[in-house]
C-alpha positions, 0 to 999 in steps of 0.5 A: 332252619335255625337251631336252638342253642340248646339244641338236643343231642341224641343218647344210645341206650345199649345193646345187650352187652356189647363187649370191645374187647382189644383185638388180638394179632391177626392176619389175612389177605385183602380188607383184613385189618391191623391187629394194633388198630383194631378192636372187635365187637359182638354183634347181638340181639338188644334194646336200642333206645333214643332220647332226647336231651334238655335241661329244666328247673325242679318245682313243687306244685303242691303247697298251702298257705294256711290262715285262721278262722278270724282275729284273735291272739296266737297262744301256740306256735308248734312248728319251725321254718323248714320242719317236717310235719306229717298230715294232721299235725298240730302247727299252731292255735290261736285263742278259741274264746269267742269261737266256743261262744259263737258256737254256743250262739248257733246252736241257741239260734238254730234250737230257736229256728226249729222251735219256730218251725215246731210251732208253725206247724202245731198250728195245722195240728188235727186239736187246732183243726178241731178247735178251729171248728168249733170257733166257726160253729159258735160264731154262726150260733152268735148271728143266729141270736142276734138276728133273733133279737132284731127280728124280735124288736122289729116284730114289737111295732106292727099294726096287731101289736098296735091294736092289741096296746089300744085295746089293753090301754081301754081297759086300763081307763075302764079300770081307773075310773071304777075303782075312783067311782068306788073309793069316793062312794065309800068316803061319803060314808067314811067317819072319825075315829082312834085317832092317837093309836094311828097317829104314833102308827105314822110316826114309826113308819116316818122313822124306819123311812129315815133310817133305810135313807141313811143306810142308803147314803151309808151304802153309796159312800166310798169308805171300809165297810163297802164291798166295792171298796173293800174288794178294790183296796184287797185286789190292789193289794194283791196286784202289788204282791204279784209285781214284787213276785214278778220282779224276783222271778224276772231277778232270779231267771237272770241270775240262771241265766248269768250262771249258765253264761259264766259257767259255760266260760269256765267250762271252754276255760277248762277244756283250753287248760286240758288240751294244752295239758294233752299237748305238752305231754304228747308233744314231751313223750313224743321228743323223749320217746319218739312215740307216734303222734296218732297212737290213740292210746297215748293220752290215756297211759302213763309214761311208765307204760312205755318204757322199762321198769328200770328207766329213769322218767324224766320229770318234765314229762312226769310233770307233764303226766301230772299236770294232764291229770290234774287239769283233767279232775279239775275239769270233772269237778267244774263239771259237778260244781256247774251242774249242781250250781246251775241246779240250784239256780233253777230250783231257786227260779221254780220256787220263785216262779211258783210264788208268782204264779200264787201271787198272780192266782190271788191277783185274779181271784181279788179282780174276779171278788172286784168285779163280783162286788161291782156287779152286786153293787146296783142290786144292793143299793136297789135294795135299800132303795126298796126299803125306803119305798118299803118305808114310805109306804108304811109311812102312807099306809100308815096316815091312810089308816090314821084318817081311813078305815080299812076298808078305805084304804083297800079303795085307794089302793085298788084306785092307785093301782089302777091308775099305775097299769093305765101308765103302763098301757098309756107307755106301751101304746106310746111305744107302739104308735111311736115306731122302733128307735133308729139307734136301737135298730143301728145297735141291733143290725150292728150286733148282726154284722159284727156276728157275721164278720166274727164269722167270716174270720172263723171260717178263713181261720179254719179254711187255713188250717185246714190247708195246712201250712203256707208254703211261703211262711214254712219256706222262710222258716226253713230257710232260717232253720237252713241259715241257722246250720250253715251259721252253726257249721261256719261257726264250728269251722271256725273253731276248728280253724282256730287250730291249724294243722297240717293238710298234708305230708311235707314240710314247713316252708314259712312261718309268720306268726309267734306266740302273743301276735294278733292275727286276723282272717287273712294272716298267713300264719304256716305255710307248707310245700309237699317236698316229696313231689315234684315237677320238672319244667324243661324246653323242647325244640320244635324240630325235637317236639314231634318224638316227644308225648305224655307218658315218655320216660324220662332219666334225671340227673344233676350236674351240681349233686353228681349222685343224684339221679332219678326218673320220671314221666312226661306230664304235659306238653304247652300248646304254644311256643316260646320264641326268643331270638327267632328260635321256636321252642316248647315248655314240656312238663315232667313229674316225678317223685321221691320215693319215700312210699316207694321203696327200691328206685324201680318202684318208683316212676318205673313201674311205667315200664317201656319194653322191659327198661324202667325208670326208679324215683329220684334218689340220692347214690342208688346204684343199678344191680344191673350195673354191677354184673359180670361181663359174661353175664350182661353178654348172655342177657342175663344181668339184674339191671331190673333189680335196682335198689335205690335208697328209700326215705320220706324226701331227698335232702339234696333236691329242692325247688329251683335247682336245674336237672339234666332230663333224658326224654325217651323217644323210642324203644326198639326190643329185642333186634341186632344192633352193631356199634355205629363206629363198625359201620361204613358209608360209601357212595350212599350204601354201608358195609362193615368189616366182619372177622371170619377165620381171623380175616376181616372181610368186607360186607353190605349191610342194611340199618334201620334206626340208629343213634350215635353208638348203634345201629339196627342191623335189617340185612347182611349181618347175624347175631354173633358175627364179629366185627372190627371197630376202629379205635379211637383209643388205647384200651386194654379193659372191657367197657360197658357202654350205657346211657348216663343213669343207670339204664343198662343193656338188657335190662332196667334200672333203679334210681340212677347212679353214677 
């Protein structure tokens, strides 16, 4: 099978100390070995650990392109490319004008969505319930009087009706013809006298008949002195002050509302000026002082309150001190000043909406006086009318006693009267032999009808009450009242983007706006990465992909920063493979992380502990305590390799994406078994002795191995802890060597941030 040009090698990670120590002149018979070729090791109980070997490029998986809510102009850029920034900073602010007042159009629109639904609902109260009610009782009394009328009309031409008119009007004639019987018997006996007396009698009755005619036509004409027109001419008077009065309630309410809008701008123009006062001051404490920026108290002490009493305050944060509070008074006086503006525009909109609602009292008041004079006017002119009538018969009575006596005047009037009620039963008997009127009858039923139908829209009002609110129109309303807040908190979202900061602890890796740009919603204008977590994707060859599984420890190191070391853990394996040139391999995923949170290299990635060895977080120069014990020390077991420190900081300096790490993928981890350097071990015809140093002889013995890599070997027969045996040398050496995996993992123990 075709290996990978990058084919992964095999690491040791020691035994328990190991010591090669330069052998001393020795001799003995028979598979002895020579002192000056020889070296002899300790064979030991130990951890052996296998890895495999690749090398992949760092990434980092967390990063944000941070844009602003809308179009507008930048008015502040608090950051630069490649600064550090901590979650919740201020990086930059655009103008917030019109976010303030699109949120101020929101809550205007939601306030008048949920009076909406208020007012539906008023609807279904138990007063409207109640009033709904009675608006079905008083429709059904209507029908009941209407009917009553009809039937009443109706009842007037029946056939006892008829007889009744024929019968009166009988009588009437019976009555004409007597008393004409009479007044012409009394005229036979009628004769002359006093004649001048009667006949000025007449003239004065002819005159007070010509005056009430005057006064008639006096009362007919359209002119002052009429009630109709006085009354018009006094209600068009008081309809053209209720105009003039609606015209300056209507200027005035737009002047309130005018200030409210002005005032409302001058207020979001003052809120602007403090919080940039509060910017420069936090950000000139900050650079002068280094004080953090989420001290709550910091906006609200003088910069005297952080600092000795003899230090000299520089003015640019004194100025900044100054100017905070200056712009904050200017803010609590613009907020007296709105307050008592827009308190007197509404006083002065009450006392104009009082002189309307005067003004429109008079206007109805003249109407009611109006429509008053125009009922009165028929009756009045009746009136006059009746004088004439009241003259002429003077003027008649009058001539009746000129040429009658008394006595004859009575007969006349007995026999005029009469004739008058024979009419009258002569016009009743018409009506009842002549039927009812079609169209009185059509006005009649119509009145029915039309009671009826008032009454079938009283009964569908109140059924709706009754049933309460229709779930359509109170769902549509909701939903507007439910619109009116998403757009309410897309507005506040906006405003709140028009401030950008930080989502997360990192570092600035773009910036792409300036103070005075114009930017719209889709302008990047910061973009940060997360430069304390990264990623390392390696290649693994499919021969090597079987050892590999999510969790494994992972050594790192770099060949262009030597003192950069680190560890980690297998992430995530890819399903598939990438072939090239024939050759299968497979990207595995590695995390890992600075360890700016983490402290020593072994509370790093190497709280992950596999069987006692771990693993620190990446870290520049951090050495392992293990690595700096003593001989004696390592070879009893008893070196601090756990006890690595690493240096601790927010990020590592030197590693950034892109650069290429050398990774070291623990695959196996055997604790606490005999281990003999594999260099010790010989193979003949299929089985394996080593040469073991016994009374200063070196004797030959079988042994059987387990696992091995290329510096150990697992010892599962023939050998004990403690035996000596002879290692061939492969160079001159006279000092004592430690042999460990490149990275700090040691013999015995674990390790911190990789060292060197």
């Amino acid at each position: 099978m075709k290996r990978s040009p990058r084919a992964l090698t095999y690491l040791a990670l020691a035994v328990p100390a190991i010591l090669l120590i330069a052998a001393t002149a020795c001799g003995g018979s028979g598979g002895s070995a020579q002192a000056s070729d020889t070296q002899t090791g300790a064979v030991q109980r130990g951890n052996l650990l296998i890895a495999v070997s690749t090398t992949g490029t760092v990434s980092l998986p967390i990063q944000s392109k941070l844009t602003f809510s809308g179009s507008g102009a930048v008015t502040d850029v608090l950051v630069g490319w490649g600064q550090e920034v901590m979650e919740g900073q201020v990086l930059a602010r655009m103008d917030d004008t019109f976010p303030k007042a699109a949120l101020i159009d929101a809550q205007l629109n939601l306030m008048k969505a949920q009076k909406a639904v208020t007012d539906y609902q008023d609807q279904f109260s138990p007063d409207q319930v109640a009033t709904a009610r009675n608006t079905v009782s008083n429709a059904k009394t209507s029908v009941l009087q209407a009917q009553n009328s009809l039937d009443a009309y109706r009842d007037s031409f029946t056939p006892l009706v008829v007889a009744k008119a024929q019968s009166a009007f009988g009588s009437a004639q019976v009555g004409v013809a007597q008393a004409e019987k009479a007044l012409t018997d009394y005229q036979d006996m009628f004769s002359q006298g006093n004649g001048n007396k009667l006949r000025t009698a007449v003239d004065e009755a002819r005159l007070s008949a010509l005056i009430a005619q005057n006064m008639l036509r006096s009362a007919k004409q359209d002119t002052a002195g009429n009630p109709v027109y006085d009354a018009r001419v006094r209600a068009d008077a008081a309809g053209a002050t209720m105009r003039d009065a609606q015209v300056a309630l209507d200027a005035a309410n737009n002047d309130l509302a005018v200030a409210g809008t002005d005032w409302a701008l001058r207020q979001v123009q003052s809120e602007r000026q403090v919080t940039v006062a509060e910017t420069t001051y936090r950000d000139r404490m900050l650079a002068t002082y280094r004080i953090a920026l989420n001290r709550p108290d910091l906006l609200q002490r003088p910069p005297e309150a952080y600092v000795n009493p003899d230090t000299i305050i520089p003015t640019s944060v004194l100025d900044a001190w100054n100017a905070l509070t200056d712009q904050r008074t200017n803010y609590s006086i613009l907020l007296l000043q709105k307050e008592k503006a827009l308190a007197a525009a509404q006083n002065t909109a009450a006392k104009v909406d009082d002189a309307f609602k005067a003004a429109r009292r008079a206007r109805d008041e003249a109407i009611q006086a109006l429509q008053t004079a125009t009922a009165a006017e028929p009756a009045r002119l009746r009136g006059k009318e009746l004088d004439i009538d009241r003259a002429n018969l003077a003027v008649v009575d009058a001539q009746a006693v000129l040429s009658d006596p008394v006595q004859l005047r009575v007969l006349r009037a007995s026999f005029e009267a009469a004739k008058v009620k024979a009419q009258d039963a002569q016009k009743t008997l018409d009506d009842a032999m002549s039927g009812a009127d079609p169209k009185q009858l059509v006005i009649l039923q119509a009145s029915v009808d039309s009671a009826k139908a008032r009454v079938q829209e009283a009964e569908t009002a109140f059924a709706k009450v009754l049933a309460g609110p229709e779930p359509v129109e109170k769902a549509s309303r909701d939903n507007a009242v439910a619109s009116s807040k998403l757009r309410l908190q897309q507005a506040k979202n906006d405003l709140d983007r028009a401030v950008l900061k930080a989502p997360f602890t990192g570092a600035v890796s773009a910036v792409g706006v300036a103070v005075g740009d114009t930017v719209g919603a889709n302008t990047v204008a910061v973009t940060m990465v997360d430069n304390r977590t990264f990623e390392v994707t390696v290649s693994v060859d499919e021969i090597d992909l079987p050892k590999i599984k999510v969790g494994q420890l992972v050594a790192l190191t770099s060949d262009a920063s030597p003192s950069l070391r680190g560890g980690g853990v297998v992430k995530a394996i890819a399903p598939i493979a990438r072939v090239q040139q024939g050759v299968a391999s497979y990207d595995v995923l590695l995390s890992l992380q600075a360890p700016g949170n983490q402290g020593a290299g072994s509370q790093g990635a190497g709280n992950q502990s596999a069987g006692g060895q771990r693993i620190g977080g990446l870290g520049a120069g951090g050495q392992a305590a293990g690595n700096q014990g003593a001989a004696s020390q390592r070879a009893s077991g008893q070196g601090t390799g756990g006890q690595g420190a690493g240096n601790a900081g927010a990020s590592v300096p030197s590693l950034r994406g892109g650069m290429t790490l050398n990774a070291q993928i623990v695959v196996e981890n055997k604790q606490d078994v005999l281990l003999v350097p594999l260099r010790a071990v010989q193979t003949s015809a299929g089985s394996r002795t080593v040469n073991v140093m016994e009374n200063g002889v070196a004797t030959a013995k079988k042994i059987t191995i387990g696992s091995s890599n290329q510096q150990f070997a697992e010892v599962m027969d023939g050998l004990s802890e403690g035996d000596k045996v002879v290692i061939p040398a492969r160079a001159t050496t006279t000092q004592q060597q430690q042999l460990r995996l490149p990275g700090g993992i040691v013999p015995g123990g674990g390790a911190g941030s990789f060292g060197r």
